[in-house]
C-alpha positions in Angstrom: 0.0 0.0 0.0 1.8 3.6 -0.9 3.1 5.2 2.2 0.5 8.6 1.7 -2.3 5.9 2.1 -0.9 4.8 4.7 -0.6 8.0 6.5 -3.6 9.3 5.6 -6.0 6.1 7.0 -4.0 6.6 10.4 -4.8 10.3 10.3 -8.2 9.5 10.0 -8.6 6.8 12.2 -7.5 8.6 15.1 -10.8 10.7 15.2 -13.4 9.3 17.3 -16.1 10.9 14.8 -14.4 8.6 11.9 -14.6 6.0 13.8 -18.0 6.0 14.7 -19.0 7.0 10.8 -17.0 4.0 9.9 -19.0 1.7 12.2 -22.2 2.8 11.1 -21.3 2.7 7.5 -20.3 -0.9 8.0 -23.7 -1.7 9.8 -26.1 0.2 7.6 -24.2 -1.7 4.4 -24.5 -4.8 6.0 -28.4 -4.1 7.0 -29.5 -3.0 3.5 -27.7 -5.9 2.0 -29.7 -8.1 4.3 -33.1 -6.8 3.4 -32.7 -6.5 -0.7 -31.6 -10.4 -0.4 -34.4 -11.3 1.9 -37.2 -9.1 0.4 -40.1 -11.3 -0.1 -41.8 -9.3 -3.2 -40.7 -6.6 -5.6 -42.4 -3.8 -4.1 -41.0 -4.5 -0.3 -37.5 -4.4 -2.7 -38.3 -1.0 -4.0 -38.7 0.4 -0.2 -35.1 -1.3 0.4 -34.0 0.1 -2.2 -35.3 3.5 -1.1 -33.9 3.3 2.2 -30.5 2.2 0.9 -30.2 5.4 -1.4 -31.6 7.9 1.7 -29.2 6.0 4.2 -26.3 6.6 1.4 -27.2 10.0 0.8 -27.1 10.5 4.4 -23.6 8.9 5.4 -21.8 10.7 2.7 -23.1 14.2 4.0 -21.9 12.8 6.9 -18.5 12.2 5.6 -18.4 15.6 3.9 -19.4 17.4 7.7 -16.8 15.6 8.6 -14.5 16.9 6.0 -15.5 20.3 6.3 -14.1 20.2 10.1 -11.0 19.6 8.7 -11.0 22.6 6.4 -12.1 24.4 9.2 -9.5 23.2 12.5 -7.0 21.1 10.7 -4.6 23.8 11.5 -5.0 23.4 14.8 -3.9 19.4 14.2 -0.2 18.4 14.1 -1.0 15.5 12.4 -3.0 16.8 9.2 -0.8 19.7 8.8 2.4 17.1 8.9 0.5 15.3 6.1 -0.1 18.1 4.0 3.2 19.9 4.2 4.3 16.2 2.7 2.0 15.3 0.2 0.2 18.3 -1.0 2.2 19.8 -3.8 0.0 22.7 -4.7 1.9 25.9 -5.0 -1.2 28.1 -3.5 -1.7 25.4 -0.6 -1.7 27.3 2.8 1.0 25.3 4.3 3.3 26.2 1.7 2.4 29.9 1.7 3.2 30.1 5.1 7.3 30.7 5.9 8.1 29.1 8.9 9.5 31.3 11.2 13.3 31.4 12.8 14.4 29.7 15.6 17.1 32.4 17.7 19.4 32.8 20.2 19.5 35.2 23.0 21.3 38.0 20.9 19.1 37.4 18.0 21.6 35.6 16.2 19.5 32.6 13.9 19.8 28.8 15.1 17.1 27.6 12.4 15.7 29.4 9.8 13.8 29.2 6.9 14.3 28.3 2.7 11.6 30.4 1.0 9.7 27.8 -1.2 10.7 24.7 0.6 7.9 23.3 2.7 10.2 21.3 4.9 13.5 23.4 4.2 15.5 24.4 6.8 19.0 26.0 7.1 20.6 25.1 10.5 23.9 27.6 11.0 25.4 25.7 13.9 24.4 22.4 12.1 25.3 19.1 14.7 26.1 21.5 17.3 22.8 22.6 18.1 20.6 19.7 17.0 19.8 18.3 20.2 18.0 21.4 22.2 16.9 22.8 18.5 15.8 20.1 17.2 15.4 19.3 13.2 12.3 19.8 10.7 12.2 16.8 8.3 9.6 15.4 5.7 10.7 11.9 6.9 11.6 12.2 10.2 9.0 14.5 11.7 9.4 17.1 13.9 12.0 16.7 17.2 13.3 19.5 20.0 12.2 23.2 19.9 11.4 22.6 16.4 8.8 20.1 17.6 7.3 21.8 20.7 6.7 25.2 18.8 5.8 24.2 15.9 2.2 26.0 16.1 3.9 28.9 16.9 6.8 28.7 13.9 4.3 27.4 11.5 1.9 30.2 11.9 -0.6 28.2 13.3 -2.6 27.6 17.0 -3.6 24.5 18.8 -5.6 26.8 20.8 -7.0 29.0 18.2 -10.9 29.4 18.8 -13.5 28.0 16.2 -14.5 30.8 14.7 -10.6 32.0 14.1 -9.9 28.8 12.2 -13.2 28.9 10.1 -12.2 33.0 9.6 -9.4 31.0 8.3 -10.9 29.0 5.4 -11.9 32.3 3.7 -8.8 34.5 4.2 -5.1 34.3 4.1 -3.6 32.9 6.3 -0.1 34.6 8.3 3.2 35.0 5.9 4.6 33.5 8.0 5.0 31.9 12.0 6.6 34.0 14.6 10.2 33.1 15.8 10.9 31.7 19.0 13.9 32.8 20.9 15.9 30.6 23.3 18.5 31.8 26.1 21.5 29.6 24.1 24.5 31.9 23.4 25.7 30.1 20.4 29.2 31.1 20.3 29.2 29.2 23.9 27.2 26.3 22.4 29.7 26.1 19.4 32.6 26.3 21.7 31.0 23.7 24.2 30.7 21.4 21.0 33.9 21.9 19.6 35.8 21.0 22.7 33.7 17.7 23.5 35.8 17.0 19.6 33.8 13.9 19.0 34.6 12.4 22.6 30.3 11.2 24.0 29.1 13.2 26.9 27.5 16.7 27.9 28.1 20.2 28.6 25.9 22.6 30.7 26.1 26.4 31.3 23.6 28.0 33.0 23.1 31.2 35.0 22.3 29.9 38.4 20.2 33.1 39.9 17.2 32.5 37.0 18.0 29.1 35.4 18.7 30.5 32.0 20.6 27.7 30.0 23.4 29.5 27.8 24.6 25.9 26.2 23.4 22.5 26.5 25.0 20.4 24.2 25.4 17.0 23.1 27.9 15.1 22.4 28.2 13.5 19.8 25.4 15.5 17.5 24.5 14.6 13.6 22.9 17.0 10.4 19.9 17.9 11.3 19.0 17.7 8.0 19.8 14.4 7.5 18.5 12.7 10.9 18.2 9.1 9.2 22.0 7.8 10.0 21.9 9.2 13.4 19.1 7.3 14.1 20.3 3.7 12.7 23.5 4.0 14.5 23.2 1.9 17.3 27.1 2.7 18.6 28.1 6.0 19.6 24.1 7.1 19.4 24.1 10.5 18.5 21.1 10.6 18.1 20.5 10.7 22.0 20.6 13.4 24.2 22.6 13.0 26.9 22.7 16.3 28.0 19.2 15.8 29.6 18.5 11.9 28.5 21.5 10.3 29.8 21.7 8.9 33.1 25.1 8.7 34.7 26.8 7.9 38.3 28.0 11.0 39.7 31.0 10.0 41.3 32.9 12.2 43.8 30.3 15.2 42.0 27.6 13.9 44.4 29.7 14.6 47.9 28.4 18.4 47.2 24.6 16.7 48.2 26.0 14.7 51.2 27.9 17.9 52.8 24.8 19.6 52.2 22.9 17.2 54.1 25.3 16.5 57.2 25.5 20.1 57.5 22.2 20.5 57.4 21.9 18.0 60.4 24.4 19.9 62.4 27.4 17.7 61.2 30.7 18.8 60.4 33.1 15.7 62.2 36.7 15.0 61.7 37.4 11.4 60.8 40.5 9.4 60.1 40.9 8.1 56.9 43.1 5.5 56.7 44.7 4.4 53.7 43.2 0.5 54.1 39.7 2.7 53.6 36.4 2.3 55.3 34.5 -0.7 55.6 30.5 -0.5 56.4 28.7 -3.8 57.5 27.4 -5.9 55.0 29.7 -4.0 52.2 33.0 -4.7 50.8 35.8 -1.9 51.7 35.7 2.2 50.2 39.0 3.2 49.4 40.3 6.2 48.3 41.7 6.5 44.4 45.2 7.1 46.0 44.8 3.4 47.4 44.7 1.9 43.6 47.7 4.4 42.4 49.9 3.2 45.0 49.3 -0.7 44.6 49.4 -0.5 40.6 53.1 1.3 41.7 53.9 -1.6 44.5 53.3 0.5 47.0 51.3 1.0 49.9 48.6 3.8 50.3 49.1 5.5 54.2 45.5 7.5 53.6 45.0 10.9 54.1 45.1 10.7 58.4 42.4 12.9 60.3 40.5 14.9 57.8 38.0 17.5 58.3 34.9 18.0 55.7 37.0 21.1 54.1 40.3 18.9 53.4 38.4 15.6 52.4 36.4 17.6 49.8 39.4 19.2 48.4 41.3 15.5 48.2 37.8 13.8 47.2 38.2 11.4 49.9 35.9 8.4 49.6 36.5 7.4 53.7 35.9 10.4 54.3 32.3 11.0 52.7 31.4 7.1 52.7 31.9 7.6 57.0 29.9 11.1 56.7 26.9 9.6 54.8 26.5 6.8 57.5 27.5 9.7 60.3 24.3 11.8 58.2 21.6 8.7 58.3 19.0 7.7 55.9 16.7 10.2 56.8 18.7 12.9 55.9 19.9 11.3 52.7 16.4 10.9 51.5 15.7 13.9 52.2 18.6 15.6 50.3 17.7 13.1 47.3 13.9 15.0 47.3 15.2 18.1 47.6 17.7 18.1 44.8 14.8 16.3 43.1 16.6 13.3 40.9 13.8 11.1 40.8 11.4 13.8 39.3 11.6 14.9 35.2 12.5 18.3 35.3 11.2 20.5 32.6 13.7 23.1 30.6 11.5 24.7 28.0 7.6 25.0 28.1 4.8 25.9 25.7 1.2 26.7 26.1 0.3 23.0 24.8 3.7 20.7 26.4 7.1 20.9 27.8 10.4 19.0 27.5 11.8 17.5 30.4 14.7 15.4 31.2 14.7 11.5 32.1 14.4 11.2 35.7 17.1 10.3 38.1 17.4 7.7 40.4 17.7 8.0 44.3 16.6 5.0 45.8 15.4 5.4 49.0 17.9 3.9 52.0 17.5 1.7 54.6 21.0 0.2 55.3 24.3 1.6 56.0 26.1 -0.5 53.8 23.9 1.2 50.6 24.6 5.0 51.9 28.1 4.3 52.3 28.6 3.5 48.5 25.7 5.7 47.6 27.3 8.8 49.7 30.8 8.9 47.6 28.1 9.1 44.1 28.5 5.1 42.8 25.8 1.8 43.5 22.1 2.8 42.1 22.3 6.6 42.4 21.9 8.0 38.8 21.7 11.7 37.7 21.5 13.7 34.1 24.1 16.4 33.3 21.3 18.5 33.7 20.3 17.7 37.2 23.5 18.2 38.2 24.1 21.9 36.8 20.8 22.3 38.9 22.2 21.4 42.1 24.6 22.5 41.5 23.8 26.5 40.9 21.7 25.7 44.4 24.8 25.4 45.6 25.7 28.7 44.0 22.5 30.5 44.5 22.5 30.6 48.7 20.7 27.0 48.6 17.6 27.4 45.8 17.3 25.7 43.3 16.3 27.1 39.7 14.3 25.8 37.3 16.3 25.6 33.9 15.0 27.8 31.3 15.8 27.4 28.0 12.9 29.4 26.2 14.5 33.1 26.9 10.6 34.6 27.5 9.8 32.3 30.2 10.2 33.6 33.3 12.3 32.6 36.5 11.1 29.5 38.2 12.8 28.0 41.6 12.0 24.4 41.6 12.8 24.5 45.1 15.0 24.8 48.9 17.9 22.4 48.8 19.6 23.8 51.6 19.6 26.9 53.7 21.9 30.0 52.5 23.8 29.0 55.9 24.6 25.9 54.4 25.2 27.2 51.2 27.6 29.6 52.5 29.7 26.6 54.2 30.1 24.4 51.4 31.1 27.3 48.3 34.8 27.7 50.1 35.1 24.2 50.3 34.5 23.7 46.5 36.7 26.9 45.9 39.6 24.8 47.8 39.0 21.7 45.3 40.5 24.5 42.6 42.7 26.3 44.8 44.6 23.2 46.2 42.8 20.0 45.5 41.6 17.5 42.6 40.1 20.8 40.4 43.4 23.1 40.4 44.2 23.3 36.9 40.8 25.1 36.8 42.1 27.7 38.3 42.0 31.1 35.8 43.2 34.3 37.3 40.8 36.8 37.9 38.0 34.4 38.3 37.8 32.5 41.4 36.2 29.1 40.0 35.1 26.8 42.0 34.0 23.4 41.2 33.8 19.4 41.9 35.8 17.0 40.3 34.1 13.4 39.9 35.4 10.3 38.5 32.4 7.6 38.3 33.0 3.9 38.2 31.4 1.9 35.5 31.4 -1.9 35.7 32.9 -3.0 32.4 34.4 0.3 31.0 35.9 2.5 31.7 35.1 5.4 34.8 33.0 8.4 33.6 34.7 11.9 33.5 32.7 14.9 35.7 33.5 18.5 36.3 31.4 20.4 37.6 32.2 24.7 39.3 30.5 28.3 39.2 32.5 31.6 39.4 32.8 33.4 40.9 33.4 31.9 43.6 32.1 34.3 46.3 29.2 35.7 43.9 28.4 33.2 41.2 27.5 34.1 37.7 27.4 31.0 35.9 27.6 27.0 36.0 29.2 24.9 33.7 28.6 21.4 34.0 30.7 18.8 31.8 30.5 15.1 31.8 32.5 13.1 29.3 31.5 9.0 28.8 34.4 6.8 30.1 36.6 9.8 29.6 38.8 8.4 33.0 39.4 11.3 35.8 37.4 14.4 35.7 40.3 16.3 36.5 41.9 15.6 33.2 38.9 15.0 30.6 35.9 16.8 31.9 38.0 19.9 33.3 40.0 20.8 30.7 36.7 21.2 28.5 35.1 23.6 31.5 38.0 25.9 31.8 37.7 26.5 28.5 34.4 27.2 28.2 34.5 29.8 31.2 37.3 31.0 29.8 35.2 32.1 26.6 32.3 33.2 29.1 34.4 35.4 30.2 35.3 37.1 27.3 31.4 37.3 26.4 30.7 39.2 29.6 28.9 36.1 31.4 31.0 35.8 34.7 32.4 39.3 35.8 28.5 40.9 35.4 25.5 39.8 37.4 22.3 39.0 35.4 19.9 41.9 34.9 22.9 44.2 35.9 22.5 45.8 32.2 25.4 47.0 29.9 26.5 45.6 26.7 28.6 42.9 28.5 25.5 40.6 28.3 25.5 40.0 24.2 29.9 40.0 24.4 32.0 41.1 21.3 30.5 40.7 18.2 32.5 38.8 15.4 32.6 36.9 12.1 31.8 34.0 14.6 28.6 35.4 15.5 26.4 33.8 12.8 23.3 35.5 11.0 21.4 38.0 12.9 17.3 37.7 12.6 17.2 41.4 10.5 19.4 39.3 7.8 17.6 36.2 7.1 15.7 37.5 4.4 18.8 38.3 2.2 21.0 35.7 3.7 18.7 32.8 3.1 17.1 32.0 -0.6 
């Protein structure tokens, strides 16, 4: 059967009204046939007959009322407008006649836009770098990302459009085209982000932690956007996938942030030896410190760390340490860190009037036993998080203990999704994260000038190798910005996923992101413009055809 068939019999069948109109065509068929065959004289045929033409008459004006509501609202149906922008070639059709709009960044520069006389054509300027929070446009693919979510709005039509707008419609021209939507992505930070992942799988975040806005979220790797078809047969390094907000990881040493949060929100802030045969917890095998494997794979013997407080065992990452906290803490308390950070919940990044996209949801289990919060506490066993969650947590941190909703749509407005900790709390744990840079696990992220602080995390995977996490703010007394990078079985954070974050401060920086608070006004905000910058909205007419 030809694939527009195809499409079209599913359109139709998912209305209730044709599927009611289908059963009484089938029964009133089968009825009349009944009757002529059993009539027991001519003249009883004739009044079959009779009925058969007035029931026939009526079904088809049934089917054309039923039509008709298509001419009238099937611009406020995804579906039916997806079909016709494939299959209906006619140059006056309405869905050609409307130009999509532009999809921009927060300095009006264009992320998707528009070739006049192509129904599905699309020019995408930062191409695999942006396909994964911008999504792609494609006659085969359908619809994915932003391109998906406002696609009423970009295609110049409503879902919520009243009746008498869409039958207003039927007799007058429609829009020339959609209107654009704008997102808070600076995409000289998104290319950047991209670049520096150079093919290696993982994530980057950057986000303003006071209001949530997301200035990158990239994937890694990405694919054309207008050529979605490999991407989604390649079963191996699955670019299609998001894993900026999709993929769930172990946090590793990332997560010891959430259990000094919680300790300190008990009251707890012990000393505890550390010694370098590590920490064992009844019912599970021993936690050792990473120095513990160095020195055995050198013949040597580990001595640990000795006494540490929470300051020192965060800047050396010490697994003791944290495993001993998290069992000092209790199961109460880590529960209720784990529902205040909210990991097990979707959280949602970019909302329209009819949906939202969210990311996967965590996972926290909820503990019981020692033995689990001791391996749970230093970020390995079940406990799962997205790169997205923990940017979130991670500007809570930043932003005296609440918690912002992410925000990529610029025109929504600032959202806290909630308390993780007090601004007491906060207070206590931002100088021990600027001492992981200063003289811990995170100092080559030290830049001059900017005061970074940050959490290194290297995350054990059974089979492969560990997973790479870095994740800071700066500054580090008044915080400006998040980045948040995670690279797939990239080894230590410090040496994959930092590198990557320095870098893309570095360049945040330069675009005015760290040094200036948000709202504070200026030009700092949009950065210096350059050949890099892309095409602004007020060109898109000349620059595309």
């Amino acid at each position: 059967m030809p694939e527009f068939v195809t499409e079209l019999l599913g359109l139709l069948g998912g209305g209730a009204g044709f599927a009611v109109l289908k059963v009484a065509f089938v029964v009133f068929f089968g009825v009349a046939v009944m009757m002529v065959v059993s009539a027991p004289s001519p003249s009883a045929g004739k009044v079959t007959y009779g009925l058969l033409r007035v029931g026939t008459a009526a079904l088809l004006l049934a089917v054309l009322a039923y039509q008709a509501t298509w001419q009238v609202g099937g611009f406020g149906n995804r579906a039916f407008v997806r079909f016709l922008r494939r299959y209906n070639k006619r140059p006056n059709a309405a869905q050609v006649q409307v130009v999509r709009a532009p999809i921009l960044d927060r300095n009006g520069m264009v992320l998707a836009a528009p070739k006049r006389g192509e129904v599905w054509g699309r020019v995408y300027p930062l191409g695999e770098a942006a396909v994964h929070p911008v999504g792609y446009f494609h006659p085969r693919y359908g619809m994915t990302g932003v391109e998906r979510l406002f696609d009423p709005v970009l295609s110049g039509y409503s879902d919520d459009e009243s009746l008498m707008a869409k039958a207003r419609g039927v007799f007058t021209p429609r829009a020339d085209e959609g209107a654009p939507v704008t997102l808070n992505i600076d995409q000289r930070l998104q290319r950047k982000a991209y670049d520096l992942m150079a093919g290696q799988r993982g994530a980057v975040v950057v986000m303003r932690p006071q209001s949530g806005a997301l200035l990158a979220l990239v994937s890694s790797p990405g694919f054309d956007p207008n050529a979605p078809g490999p991407a989604a047969a390649d079963g191996r390094a699955l670019p299609a996938f998001n894993r900026a907000v999709q993929g769930r990881y172990p946090p590793g040493s990332t997560f010891k942030m959430l259990i000094a949060a919680a300790a300190l929100t008990e009251g707890l802030s012990p000393a505890y030896d550390c010694p370098g045969g590590g920490y064992v917890a009844r019912g599970s095998p021993p936690i050792r410190d990473s120095e513990y494997y160095a020195y055995q794979r050198n013949g040597k013997v580990w001595p640990g760390w000795g006494r540490l407080g929470m300051r020192g065992a965060m800047a050396h990452s010490s697994n003791v340490y944290f495993a001993q906290l998290g069992v000092a803490a209790g199961g109460a308390a880590f529960n209720r860190m784990m529902a205040n950070a909210r990991i097990n919940e979707q959280l949602p990044y970019i909302t329209a009037p009819d949906g939202s996209l969210r990311t996967a949801r965590g996972n926290a289990p909820e503990v019981t036993k020692n033995a689990t919060l001791a391996q749970l506490a230093i970020g390995q066993g079940e406990v799962l998080v997205t790169p997205l969650h923990m940017a979130c947590f991670t500007a809570a941190i930043a932003a005296d203990g609440t918690m912002p909703r992410p925000r990529l749509g610029k025109d929504e407005p600032p959202e806290r999704l909630g308390t993780l900790c007090t601004p007491q709390v906060a207070a206590q744990i931002r100088p021990m994260l600027r001492e992981v840079v200063t003289g811990g696990t995170g100092a080559k992220a030290e830049i001059a000038g900017l005061e970074v602080a940050g959490k290194t995390g290297t995350a054990q995977v059974p089979g492969a190798k560990d997973h790479a996490w870095f994740t800071c703010f700066a500054p580090a007394g008044r915080p400006n910005i998040v980045v948040t990078v995670l690279v797939e079985n990239g080894g230590f954070g410090a040496t994959a996923a930092l590198p990557v974050a320095r870098e893309v401060l570095k360049l945040a920086d330069t675009l005015g992101y760290v040094r200036t608070a948000e709202g504070a006004g200026g030009s700092s905000e949009c950065g210096v413009q350059s050949a890099e910058c892309g095409v602004r909205s007020a060109e898109l007419a000349g620059a595309v055809p």
